[in-house]
C-alpha positions as CSV (number, residue, x, y, z in Angstrom):
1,X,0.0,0.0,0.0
2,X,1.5,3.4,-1.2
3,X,0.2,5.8,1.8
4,X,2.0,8.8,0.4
5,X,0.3,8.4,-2.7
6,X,-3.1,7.9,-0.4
7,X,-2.5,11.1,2.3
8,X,-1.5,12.9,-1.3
9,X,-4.5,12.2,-3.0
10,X,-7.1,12.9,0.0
11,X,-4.8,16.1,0.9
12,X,-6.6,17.7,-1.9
13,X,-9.5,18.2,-0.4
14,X,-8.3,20.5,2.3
15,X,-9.2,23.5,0.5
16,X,-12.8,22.6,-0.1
17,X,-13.2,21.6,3.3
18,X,-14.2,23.5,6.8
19,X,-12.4,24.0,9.8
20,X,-13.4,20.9,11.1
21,X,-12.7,19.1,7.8
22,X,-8.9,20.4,7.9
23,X,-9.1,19.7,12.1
24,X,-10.8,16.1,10.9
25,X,-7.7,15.5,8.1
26,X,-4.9,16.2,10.9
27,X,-6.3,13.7,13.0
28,X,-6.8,11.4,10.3
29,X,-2.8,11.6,9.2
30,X,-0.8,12.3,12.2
31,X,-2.8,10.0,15.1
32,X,-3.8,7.4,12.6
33,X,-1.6,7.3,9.6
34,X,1.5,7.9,11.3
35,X,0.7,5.8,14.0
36,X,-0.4,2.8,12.1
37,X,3.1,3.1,9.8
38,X,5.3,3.9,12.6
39,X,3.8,1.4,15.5
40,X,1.4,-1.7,13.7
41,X,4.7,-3.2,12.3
42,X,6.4,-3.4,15.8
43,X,3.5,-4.2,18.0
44,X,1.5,-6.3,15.6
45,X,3.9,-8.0,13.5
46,X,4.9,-11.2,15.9
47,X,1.4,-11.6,17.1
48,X,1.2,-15.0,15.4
49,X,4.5,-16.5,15.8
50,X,4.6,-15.5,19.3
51,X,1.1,-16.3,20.1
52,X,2.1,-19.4,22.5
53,X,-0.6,-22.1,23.7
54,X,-0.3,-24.7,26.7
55,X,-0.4,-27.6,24.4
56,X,1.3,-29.3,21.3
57,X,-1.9,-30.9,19.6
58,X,-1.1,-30.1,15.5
59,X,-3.3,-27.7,14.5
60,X,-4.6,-26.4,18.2
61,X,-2.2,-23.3,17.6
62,X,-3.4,-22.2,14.5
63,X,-7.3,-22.4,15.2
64,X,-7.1,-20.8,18.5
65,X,-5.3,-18.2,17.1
66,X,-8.0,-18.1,14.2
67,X,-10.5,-17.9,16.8
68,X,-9.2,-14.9,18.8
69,X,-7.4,-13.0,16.1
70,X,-10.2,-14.1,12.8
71,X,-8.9,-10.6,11.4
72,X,-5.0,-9.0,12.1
73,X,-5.6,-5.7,14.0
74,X,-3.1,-3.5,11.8
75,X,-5.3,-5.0,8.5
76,X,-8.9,-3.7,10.1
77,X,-7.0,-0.5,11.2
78,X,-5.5,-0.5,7.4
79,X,-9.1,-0.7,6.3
80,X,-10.8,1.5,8.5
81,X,-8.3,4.2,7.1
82,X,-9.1,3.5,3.2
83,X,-12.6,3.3,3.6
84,X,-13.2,6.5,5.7
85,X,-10.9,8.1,3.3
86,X,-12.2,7.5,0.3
87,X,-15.6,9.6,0.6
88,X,-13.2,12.3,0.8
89,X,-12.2,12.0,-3.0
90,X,-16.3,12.3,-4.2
91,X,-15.7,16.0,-3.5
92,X,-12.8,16.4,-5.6
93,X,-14.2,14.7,-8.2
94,X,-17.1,16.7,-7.7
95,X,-15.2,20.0,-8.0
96,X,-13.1,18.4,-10.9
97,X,-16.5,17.6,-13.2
98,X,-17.5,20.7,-12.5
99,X,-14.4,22.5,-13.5
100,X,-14.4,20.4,-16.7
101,X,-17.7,22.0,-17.6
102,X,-16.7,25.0,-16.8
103,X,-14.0,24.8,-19.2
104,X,-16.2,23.1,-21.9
105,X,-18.6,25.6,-21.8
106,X,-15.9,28.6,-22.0
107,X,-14.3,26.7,-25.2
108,X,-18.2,26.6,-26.5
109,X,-19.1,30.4,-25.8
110,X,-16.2,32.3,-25.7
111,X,-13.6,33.5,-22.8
112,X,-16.3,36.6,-22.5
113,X,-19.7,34.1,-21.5
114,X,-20.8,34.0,-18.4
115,X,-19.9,31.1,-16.5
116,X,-21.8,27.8,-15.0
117,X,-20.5,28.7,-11.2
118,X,-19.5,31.7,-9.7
119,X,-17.0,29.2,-7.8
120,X,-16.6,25.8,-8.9
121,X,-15.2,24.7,-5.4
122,X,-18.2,26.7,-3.4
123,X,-20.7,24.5,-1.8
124,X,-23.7,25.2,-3.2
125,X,-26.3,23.4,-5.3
126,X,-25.4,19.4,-5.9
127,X,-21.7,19.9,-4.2
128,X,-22.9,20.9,-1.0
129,X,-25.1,17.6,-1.1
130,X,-22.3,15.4,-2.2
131,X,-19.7,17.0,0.8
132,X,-22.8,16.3,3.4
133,X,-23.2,12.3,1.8
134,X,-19.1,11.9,2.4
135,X,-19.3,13.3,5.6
136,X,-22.2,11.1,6.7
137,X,-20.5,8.0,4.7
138,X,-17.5,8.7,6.7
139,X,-19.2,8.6,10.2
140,X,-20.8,5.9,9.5
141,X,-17.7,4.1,8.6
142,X,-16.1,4.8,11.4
143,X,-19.1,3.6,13.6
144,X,-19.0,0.5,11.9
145,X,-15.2,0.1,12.3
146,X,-15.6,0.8,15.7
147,X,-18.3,-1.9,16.6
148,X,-15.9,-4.5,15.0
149,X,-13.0,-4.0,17.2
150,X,-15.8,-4.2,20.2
151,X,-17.0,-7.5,18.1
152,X,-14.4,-9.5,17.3
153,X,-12.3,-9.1,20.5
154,X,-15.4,-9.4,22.7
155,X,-14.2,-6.1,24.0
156,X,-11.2,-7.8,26.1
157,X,-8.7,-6.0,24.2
158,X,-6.1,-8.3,24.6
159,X,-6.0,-10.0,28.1
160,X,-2.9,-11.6,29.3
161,X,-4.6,-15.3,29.3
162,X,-7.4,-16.8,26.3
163,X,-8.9,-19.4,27.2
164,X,-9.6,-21.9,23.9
165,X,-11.6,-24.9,23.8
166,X,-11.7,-25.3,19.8
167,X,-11.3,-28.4,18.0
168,X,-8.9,-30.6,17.6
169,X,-8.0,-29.2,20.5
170,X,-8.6,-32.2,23.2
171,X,-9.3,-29.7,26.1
172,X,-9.4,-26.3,27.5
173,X,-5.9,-25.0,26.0
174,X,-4.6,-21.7,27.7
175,X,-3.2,-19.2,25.0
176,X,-0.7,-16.0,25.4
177,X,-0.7,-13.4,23.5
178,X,2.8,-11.5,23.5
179,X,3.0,-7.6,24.7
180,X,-0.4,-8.0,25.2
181,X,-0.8,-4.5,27.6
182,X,1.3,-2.5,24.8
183,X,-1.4,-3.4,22.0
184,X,-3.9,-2.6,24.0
185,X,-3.1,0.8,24.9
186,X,-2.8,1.1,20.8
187,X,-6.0,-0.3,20.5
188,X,-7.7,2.1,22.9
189,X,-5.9,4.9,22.0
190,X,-7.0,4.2,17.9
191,X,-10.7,3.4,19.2
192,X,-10.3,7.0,21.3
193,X,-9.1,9.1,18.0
194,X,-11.8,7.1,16.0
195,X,-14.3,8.5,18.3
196,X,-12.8,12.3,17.9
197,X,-13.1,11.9,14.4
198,X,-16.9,10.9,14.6
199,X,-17.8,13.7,17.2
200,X,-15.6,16.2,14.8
201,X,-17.6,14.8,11.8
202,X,-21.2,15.1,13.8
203,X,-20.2,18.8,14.2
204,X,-19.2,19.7,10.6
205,X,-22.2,17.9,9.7
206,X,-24.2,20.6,12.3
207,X,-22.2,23.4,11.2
208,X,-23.0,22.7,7.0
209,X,-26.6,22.5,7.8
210,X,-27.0,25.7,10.1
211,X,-24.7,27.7,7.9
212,X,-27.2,26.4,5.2
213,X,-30.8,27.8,7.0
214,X,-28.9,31.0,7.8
215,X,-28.3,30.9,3.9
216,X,-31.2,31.0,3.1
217,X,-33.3,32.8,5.6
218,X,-30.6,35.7,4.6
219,X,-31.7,35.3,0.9
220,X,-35.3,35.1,1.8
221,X,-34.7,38.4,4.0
222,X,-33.4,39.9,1.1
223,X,-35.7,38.5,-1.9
224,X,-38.3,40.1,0.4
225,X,-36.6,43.2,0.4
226,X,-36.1,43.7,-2.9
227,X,-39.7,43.2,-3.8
228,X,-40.4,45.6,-1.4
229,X,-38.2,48.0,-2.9
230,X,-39.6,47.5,-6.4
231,X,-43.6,47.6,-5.1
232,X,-42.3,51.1,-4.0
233,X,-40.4,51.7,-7.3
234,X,-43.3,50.6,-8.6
235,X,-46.0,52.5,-7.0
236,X,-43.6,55.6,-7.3
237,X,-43.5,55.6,-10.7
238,X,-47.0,55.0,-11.2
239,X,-47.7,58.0,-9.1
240,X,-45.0,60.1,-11.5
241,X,-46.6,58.9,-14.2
242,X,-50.2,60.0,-13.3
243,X,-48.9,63.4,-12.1
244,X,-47.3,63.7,-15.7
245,X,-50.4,62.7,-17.0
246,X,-52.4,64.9,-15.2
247,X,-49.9,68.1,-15.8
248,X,-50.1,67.2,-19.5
249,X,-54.3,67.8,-19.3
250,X,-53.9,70.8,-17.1
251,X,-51.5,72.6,-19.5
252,X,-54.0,71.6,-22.7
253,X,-56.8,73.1,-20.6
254,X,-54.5,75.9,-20.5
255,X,-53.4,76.1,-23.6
256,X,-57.2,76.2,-25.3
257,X,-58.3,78.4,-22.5
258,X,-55.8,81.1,-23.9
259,X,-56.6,80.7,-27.2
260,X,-60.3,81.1,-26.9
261,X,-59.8,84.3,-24.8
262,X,-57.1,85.4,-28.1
263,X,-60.0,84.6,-30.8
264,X,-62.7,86.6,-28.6
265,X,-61.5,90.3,-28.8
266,X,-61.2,90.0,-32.4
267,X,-64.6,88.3,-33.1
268,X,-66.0,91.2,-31.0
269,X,-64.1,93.6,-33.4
270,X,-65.5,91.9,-36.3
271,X,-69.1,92.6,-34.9
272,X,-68.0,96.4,-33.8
């Protein structure tokens, strides 16, 4: 597995994400990542040749071993980290598609056209659905991941003595597990950060969707204002427009007032 190619290609989405996405990536890379390349090797790589049962019955070592280990710790820790990464990369790709229209539609219309987005990496419109469906996919992942551990190690995390009573072996066979208090302080302290990544997750999640209302109550405050302002542009001009209307009349009435009182004197002089 090429991690620097992984933590290179998630790292792009740090500029489309919050505060609590870039808190959220940190977390993700230097108490997860790092850990898991720096410490799984060490504590986790002699858990099956030094996992040591009471007994030499063929095949007892091997199913007991099956039984309390079905899955190697640093390979569900491995996991957890690709799948709650991945949701990551739909945003990208997101941003990417709609970049590539963006630039298919300027090659279409001209440099001068007006443009699909006012900012391809703003979340608005389908990409602000498409970060809130990672974020969710990623919480849930880690919820699930998090269950397993509880799940397949019953939540014992290691104990000094297993007790195994699996065929072929002929009785009760006492098992060992080898620096069994230093992989669990691993394991709680991975289960711990897990947890902080979910709680950081839930709030991003709270902070998208209240950002969003205040969104749009803002634009509803201001739709509202603008149709108020236009009902009084409205009404305004209508009232300009009946006062020229009516100053139009008044200055005809005028006008053929004066020129019935010109054409009277000189009929009179006529008659005279």
């Amino acid at each position: 597995m090429n991690w620097a190619f992984l933590q290179g290609l998630v790292s792009g989405v740090n500029k489309y994400s919050t505060a609590f996405g870039r808190i959220w990536l940190s977390l993700v890379f230097i108490f997860r990542l790092l850990v898991l390349l720096v410490a799984a090797e060490k504590v986790w790589g002699d858990e099956q040749r030094e996992f040591d049962c009471n007994t030499r019955e063929p095949g007892c070592h091997n199913v007991c071993y099956d039984h309390f280990f079905p899955i190697s710790p640093s390979r569900l820790w491995a996991l957890q980290l690709i799948f709650v990464t991945c949701p990551s990369l739909l945003v990208v790709l997101h941003v990417a598609y709609r970049d590539d229209r963006e630039r298919k539609h300027e090659l279409k219309y001209g440099e001068g056209c007006s443009h699909l987005y006012k900012d391809t990496s703003k979340k608005q419109g389908g990409l602000w659905w498409t970060y809130l469906f990672s974020l969710i996919v990623k919480m849930a992942v880690d919820a699930v991941f998090i269950f397993l551990v509880f799940y397949i190690y019953e939540a014992t995390f290691f104990p000094l003595l297993v007790r195994c009573q699996e065929a072929p072996c002929p009785q009760v066979t006492d098992c060992y597990i080898s620096r069994s208090t230093e992989k669990r302080i691993f394991t709680i302290f991975l289960v711990v950060v897990s947890l902080v990544c979910i709680l950081l997750t839930f709030c991003e999640i709270l902070y998208l969707i209240f950002k969003r209302c205040h969104e749009c109550v803002i634009s509803q405050k201001l739709n509202k204002r603008e149709r108020h302002n236009a009902s009084l542009f409205s009404q305004a001009s209508k009232h300009n427009q009946d006062n020229m209307t009516e100053m139009a009349l008044v200055n005809k009435a005028n006008s053929h007032s004066s020129t019935k009182n010109m054409s009277a004197p000189a009929y009179n002089a006529a008659i005279s």
